[in-house]
C-alpha positions as a Markdown table, in Angstrom:
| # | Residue | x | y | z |
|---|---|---|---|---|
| 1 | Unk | 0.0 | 0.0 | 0.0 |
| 2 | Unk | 2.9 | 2.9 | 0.8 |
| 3 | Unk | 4.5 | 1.8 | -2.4 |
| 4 | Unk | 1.2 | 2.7 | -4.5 |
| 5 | Unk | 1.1 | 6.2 | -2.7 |
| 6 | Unk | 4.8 | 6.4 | -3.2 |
| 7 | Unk | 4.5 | 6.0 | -6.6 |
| 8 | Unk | 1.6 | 8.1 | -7.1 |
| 9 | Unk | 3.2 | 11.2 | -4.8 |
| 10 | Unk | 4.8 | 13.2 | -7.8 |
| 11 | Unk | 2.3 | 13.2 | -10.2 |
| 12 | Unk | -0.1 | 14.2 | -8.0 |
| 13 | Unk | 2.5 | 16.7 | -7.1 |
| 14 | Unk | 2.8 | 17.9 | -10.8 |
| 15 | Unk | -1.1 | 18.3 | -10.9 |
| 16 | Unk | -1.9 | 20.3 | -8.1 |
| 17 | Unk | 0.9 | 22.7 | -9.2 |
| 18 | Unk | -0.2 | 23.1 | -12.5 |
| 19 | Unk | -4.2 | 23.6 | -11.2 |
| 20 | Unk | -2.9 | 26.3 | -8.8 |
| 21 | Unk | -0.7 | 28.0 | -11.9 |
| 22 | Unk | -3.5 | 27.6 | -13.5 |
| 23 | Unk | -6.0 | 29.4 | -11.1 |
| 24 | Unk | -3.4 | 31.9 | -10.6 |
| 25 | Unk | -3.0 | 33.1 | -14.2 |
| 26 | Unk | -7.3 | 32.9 | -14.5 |
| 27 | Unk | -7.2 | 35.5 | -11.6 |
| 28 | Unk | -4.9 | 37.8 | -13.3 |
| 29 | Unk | -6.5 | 37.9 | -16.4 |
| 30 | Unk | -10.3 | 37.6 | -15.6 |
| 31 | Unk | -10.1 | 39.9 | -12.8 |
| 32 | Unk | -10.8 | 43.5 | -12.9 |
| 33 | Unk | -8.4 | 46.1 | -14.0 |
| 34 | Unk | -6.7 | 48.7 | -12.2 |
| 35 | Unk | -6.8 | 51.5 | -14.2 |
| 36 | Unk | -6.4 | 54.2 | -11.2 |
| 37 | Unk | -2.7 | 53.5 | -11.2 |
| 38 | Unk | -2.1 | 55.1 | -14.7 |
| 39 | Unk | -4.9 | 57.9 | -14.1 |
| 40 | Unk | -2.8 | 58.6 | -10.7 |
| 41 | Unk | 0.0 | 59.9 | -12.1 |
| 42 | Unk | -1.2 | 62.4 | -14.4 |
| 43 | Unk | -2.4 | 65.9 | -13.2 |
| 44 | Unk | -6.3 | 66.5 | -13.9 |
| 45 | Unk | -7.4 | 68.3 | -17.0 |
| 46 | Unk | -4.2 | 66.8 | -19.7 |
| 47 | Unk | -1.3 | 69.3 | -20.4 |
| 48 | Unk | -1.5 | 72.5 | -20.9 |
| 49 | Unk | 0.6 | 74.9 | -23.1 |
């Protein structure tokens, strides 16, 4: 029986690595942006000459 788990250990290991990658990227790229950072940094109203 522990040499069927043994066995078995690094692909499991493989797959719960590549779901949580997996979730991880999903997040980053279905989430919502941020667009206040870029607003942030520029005064109100453009530039003026």
């Amino acid at each position: 029986m522990l040499t069927d788990l043994a066995a078995l250990t690094p692909p499991l290991v493989v797959c719960v690595a590549f779901v949580i990658g997996l979730v991880m990227l999903l997040r980053s790229q279905m989430g919502p942006k941020r667009r206040g950072r870029k607003n942030a940094k520029r005064p109100p109203g453009g530039p003026r000459s």
